[in-house]
C-alpha positions as CSV (number, residue, x, y, z in Angstrom):
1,X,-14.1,17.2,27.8
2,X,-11.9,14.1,26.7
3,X,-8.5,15.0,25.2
4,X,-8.0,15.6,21.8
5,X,-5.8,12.7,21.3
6,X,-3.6,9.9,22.8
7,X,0.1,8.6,21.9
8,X,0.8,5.0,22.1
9,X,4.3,4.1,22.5
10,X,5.2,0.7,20.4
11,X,8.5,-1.3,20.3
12,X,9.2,-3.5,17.0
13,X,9.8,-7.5,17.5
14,X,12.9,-8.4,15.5
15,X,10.9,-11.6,13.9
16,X,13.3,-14.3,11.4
17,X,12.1,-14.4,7.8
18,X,14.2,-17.4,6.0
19,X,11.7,-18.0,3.5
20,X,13.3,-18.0,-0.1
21,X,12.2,-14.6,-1.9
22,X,10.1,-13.7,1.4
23,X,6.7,-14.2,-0.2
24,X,4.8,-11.4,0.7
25,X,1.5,-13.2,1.8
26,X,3.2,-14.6,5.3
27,X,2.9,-11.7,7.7
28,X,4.9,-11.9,10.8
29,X,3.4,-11.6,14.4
30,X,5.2,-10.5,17.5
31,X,2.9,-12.0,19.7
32,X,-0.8,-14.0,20.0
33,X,-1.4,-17.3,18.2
34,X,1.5,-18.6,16.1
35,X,3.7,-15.4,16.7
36,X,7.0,-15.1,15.1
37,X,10.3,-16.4,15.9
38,X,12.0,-14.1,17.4
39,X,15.7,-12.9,18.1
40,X,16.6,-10.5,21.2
41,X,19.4,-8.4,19.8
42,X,21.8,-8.3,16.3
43,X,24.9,-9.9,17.7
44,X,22.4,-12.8,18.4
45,X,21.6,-12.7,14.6
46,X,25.2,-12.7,13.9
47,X,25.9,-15.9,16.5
48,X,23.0,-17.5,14.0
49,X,24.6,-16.2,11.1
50,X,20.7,-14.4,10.3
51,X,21.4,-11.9,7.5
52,X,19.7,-8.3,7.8
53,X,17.4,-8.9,4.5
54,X,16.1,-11.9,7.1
55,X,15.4,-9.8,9.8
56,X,11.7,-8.0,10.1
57,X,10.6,-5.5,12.3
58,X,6.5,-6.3,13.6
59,X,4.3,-4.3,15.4
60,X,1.0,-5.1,16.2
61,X,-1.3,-1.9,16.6
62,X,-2.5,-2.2,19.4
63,X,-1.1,-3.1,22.4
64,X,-2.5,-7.0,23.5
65,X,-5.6,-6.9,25.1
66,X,-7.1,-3.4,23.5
67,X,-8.7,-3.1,20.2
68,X,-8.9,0.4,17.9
69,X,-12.1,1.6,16.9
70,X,-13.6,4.0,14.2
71,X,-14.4,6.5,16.8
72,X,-10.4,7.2,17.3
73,X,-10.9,8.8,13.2
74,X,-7.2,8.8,12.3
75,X,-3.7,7.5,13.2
76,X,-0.7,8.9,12.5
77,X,2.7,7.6,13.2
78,X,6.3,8.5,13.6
79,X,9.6,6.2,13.9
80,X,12.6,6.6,16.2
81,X,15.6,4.5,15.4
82,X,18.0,3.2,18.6
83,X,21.1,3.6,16.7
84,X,24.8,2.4,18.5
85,X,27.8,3.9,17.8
86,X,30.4,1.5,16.3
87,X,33.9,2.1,15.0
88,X,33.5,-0.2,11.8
89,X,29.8,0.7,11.5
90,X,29.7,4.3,11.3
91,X,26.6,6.5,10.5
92,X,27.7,8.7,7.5
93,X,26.9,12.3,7.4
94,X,23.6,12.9,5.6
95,X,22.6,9.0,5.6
96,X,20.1,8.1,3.8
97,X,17.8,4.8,5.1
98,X,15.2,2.5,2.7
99,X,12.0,1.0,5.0
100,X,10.3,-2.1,3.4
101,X,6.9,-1.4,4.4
102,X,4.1,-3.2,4.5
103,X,0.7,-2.9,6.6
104,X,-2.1,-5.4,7.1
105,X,-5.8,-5.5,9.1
106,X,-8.1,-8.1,10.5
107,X,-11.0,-7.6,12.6
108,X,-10.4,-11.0,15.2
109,X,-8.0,-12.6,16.3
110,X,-8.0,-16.0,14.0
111,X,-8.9,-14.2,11.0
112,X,-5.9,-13.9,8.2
113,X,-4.4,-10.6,7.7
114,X,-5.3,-8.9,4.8
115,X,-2.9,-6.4,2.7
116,X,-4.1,-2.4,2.8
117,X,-0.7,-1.0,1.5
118,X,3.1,-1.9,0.7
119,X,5.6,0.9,-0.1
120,X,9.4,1.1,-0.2
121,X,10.3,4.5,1.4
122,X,13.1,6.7,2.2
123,X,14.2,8.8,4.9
124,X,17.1,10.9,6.1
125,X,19.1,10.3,9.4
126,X,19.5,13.4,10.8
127,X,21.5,12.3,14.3
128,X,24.2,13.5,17.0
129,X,26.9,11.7,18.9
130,X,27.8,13.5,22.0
131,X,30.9,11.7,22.8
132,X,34.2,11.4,21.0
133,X,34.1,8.4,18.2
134,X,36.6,6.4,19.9
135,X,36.7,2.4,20.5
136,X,35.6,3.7,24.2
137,X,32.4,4.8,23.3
138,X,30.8,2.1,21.5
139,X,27.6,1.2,22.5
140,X,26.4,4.7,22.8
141,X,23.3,5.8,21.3
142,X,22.9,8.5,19.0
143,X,20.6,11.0,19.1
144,X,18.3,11.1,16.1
145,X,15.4,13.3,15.2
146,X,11.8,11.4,14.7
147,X,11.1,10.2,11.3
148,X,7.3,10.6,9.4
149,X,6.3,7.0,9.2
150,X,2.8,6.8,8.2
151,X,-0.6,8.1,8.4
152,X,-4.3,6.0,8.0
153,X,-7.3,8.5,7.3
154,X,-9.8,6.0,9.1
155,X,-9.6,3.6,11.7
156,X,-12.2,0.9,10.2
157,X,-10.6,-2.4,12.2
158,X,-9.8,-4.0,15.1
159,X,-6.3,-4.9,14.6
160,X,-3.5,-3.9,12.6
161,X,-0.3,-5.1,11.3
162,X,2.6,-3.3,10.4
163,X,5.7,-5.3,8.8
164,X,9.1,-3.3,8.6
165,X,12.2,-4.8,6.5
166,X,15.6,-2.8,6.0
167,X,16.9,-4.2,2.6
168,X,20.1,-4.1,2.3
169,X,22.1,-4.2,-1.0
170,X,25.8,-2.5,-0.5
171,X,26.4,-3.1,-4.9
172,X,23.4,-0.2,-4.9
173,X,24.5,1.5,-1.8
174,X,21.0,1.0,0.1
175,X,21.0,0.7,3.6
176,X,25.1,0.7,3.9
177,X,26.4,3.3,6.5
178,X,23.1,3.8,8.5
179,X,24.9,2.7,11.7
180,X,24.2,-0.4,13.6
181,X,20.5,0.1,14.4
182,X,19.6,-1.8,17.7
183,X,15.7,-1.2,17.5
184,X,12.5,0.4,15.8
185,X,9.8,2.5,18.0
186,X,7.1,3.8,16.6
187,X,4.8,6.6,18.6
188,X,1.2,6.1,17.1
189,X,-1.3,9.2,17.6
190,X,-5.2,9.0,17.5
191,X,-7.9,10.7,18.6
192,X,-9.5,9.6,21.7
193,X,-13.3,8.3,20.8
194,X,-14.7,10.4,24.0
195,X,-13.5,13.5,22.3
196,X,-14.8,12.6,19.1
197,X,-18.0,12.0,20.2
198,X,-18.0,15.7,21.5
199,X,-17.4,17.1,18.6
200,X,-19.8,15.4,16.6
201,X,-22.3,16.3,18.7
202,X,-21.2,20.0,19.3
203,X,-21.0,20.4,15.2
204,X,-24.9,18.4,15.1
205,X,-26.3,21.0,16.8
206,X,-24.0,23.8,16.0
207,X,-25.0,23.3,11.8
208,X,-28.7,23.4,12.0
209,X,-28.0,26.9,14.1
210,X,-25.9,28.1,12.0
211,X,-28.1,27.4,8.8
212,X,-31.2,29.0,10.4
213,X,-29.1,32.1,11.3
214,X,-27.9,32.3,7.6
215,X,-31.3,31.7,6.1
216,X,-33.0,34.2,8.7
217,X,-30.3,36.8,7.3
218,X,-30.6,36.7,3.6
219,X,-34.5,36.5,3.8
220,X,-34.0,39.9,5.8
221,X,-31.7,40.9,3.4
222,X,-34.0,40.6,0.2
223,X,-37.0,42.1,1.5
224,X,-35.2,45.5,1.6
225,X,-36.5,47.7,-1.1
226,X,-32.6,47.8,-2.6
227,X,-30.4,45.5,-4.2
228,X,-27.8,43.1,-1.6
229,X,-24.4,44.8,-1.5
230,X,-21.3,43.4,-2.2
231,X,-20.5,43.3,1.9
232,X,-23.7,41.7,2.2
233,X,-23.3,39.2,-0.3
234,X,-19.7,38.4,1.2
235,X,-21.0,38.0,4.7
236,X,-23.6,35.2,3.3
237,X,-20.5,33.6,1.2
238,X,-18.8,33.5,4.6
239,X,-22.0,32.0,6.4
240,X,-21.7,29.3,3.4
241,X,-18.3,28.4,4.1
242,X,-18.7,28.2,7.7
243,X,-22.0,26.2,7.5
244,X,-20.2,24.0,4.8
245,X,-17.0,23.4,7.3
246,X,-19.5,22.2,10.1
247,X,-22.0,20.0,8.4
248,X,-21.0,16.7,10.6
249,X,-20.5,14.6,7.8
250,X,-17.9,12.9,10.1
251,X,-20.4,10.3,11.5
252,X,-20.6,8.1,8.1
253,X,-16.9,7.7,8.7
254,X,-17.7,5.2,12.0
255,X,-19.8,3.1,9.6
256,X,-17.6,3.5,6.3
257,X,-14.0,3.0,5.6
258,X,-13.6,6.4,3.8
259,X,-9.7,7.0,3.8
260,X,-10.3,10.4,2.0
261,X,-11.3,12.1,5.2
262,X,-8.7,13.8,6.5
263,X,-8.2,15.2,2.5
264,X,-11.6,16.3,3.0
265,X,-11.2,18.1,6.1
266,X,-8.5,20.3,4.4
267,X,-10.8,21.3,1.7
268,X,-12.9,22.5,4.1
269,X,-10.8,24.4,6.0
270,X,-9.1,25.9,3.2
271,X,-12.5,27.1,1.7
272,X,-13.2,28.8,5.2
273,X,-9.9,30.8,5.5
274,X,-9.8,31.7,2.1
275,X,-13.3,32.8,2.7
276,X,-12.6,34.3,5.8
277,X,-9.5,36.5,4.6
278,X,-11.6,37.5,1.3
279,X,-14.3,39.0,3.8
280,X,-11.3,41.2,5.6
281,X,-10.2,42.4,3.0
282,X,-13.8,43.5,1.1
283,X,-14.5,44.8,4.8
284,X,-11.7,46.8,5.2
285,X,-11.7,48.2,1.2
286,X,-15.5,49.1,1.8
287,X,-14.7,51.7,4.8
288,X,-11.5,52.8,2.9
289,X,-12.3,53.2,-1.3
290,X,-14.0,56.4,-2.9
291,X,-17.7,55.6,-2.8
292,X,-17.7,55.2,-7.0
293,X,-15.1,52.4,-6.7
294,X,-17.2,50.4,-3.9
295,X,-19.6,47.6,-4.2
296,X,-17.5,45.9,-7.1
297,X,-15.4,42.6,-6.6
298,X,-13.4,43.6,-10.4
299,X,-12.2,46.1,-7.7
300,X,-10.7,43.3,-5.4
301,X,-9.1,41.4,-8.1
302,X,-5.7,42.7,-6.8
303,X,-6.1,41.3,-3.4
304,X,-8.7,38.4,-4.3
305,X,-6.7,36.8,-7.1
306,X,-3.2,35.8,-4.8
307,X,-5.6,34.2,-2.4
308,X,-7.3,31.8,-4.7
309,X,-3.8,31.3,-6.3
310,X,-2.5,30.4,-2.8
311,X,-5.4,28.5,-2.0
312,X,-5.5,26.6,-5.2
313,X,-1.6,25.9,-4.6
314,X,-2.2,24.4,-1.4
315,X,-4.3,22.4,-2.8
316,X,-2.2,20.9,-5.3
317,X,0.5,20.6,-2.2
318,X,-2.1,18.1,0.1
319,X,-3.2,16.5,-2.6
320,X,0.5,15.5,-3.2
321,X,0.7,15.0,0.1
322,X,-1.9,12.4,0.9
């Protein structure tokens, strides 16, 4: 089978924005028809006296000549920052850096770019510098951990856009003692469409299995003379579960743009494994409790209750998250 997924390795163009108030609806291009002007490095933007509020980082998702497709089901990115060492440009301990970010879609090539989000975010530099701070070692990079940058639920278009401005206002302290950054790369991770077609097809035939299984099992079930115990009655919760966390609902996500998916995807799994760890427990506390304390789930409330505490807190959590 296909791998799971695939990273893409992207460099930012440093594209000039001297537009007064840099209206939002002019998205910058680093390459194709009518790309961006461009600068090659910061001492060039100095030279040009470009301030940094002029200066945008683009990257154009995906590479020239390829196009994304629904069948890839997710992307998530992550940022690393070239940052030189200089002796009147210093990274502080603990700095703190503001992304201006904006992120646009079309599905061809002459087509305008239409807005899906905009955000102003924050994230901590957490970086070394192996060699001494001293006048001889400027130029040196440090070494800084990746950065979360961003993550899109579906993969509904052709092309994307992302748009990345560091704002700088020293009166309000943003963006002042992040170090001289040199350049932006972001690693974007999807899911490879030969893979995804796999799984779609392993969980189409898997569900209607799995359901015929279940049904087969609780018919048997009620035509004993005696009433379903509670092991019984757990074992059909967890065919539920498991039938629930495999019905391919996945396909209607290569025809509609339904962000919400990957939320989805964790209810699911959470209802299994809370499922699943509610059966061990009712399993184990069948073979081990005094025959007049079995077959009752007031008995389990000890162990049930934290789970669906935990479950429902995790909840909360991704829901925060996404």
């Amino acid at each position: 089978a296909p791998s799971p997924t695939t990273a893409v390795p992207y460099t930012s163009a440093k594209c000039i924005d001297v537009r007064k108030n840099h209206h939002k609806s002019k998205w910058l291009i680093p390459w194709g028809l009518n790309p961006c002007e461009k600068i090659k490095d910061f001492d060039e933007a100095v030279s040009r006296q470009i301030e940094a509020n002029d200066i945008v980082f683009a990257v154009h998702i995906p590479l020239p000549g390829k196009e994304m497709s629904p069948w890839f089901q997710f992307m998530l990115f992550i940022m690393q920052l070239d940052i030189a060492f200089k002796v009147d440009n210093d990274l502080k301990e603990n700095a703190e850096i503001t992304l201006d970010v904006s992120l646009a879609y079309r599905d061809n090539t002459v087509d305008d770019w239409k807005e899906i989000a905009h955000a102003v975010e924050t994230r901590k530099l957490k970086c070394t510098f192996g060699s001494p701070k001293t006048l001889e070692s400027e130029g040196r990079h440090y070494d800084c951990d990746f950065l979360p940058f961003m993550e899109i639920g579906s993969v509904a278009h052709k092309y994307y856009l992302v748009n990345i401005r560091l704002p700088v206002n020293e009166r309000k302290g943003i963006n002042v003692g992040i170090g001289e950054i040199k350049d932006i790369r972001l690693v974007g991770i999807h899911q490879n469409g030969g893979f995804t077609k796999v799984w779609f097809a392993m969980k189409t035939f898997l569900t209607p299995s799995i359901l015929i299984i279940m049904i087969w099992y609780w018919r048997r079930i009620t035509l004993m003379t005696r009433a379903p115990v509670l092991l019984e009655k757990v074992i059909f919760a967890l065919g539920i579960s498991m039938t629930f966390i495999n019905i391919p609902v996945e396909w209607f996500s290569i025809g509609f743009d339904w962000t919400w998916m990957l939320l989805f995807g964790d209810i699911r799994q959470g209802i299994f494994y809370a499922m699943l760890l509610s059966f061990w427990i009712i399993f184990c506390g069948e073979h081990m409790m005094d025959q007049n304390e079995r077959n009752s789930l007031s008995g389990y409330w000890k162990q049930v209750g934290p789970i669906a505490v935990g479950s429902f807190c995790l909840f909360i959590f991704d829901m925060c998250e996404r």
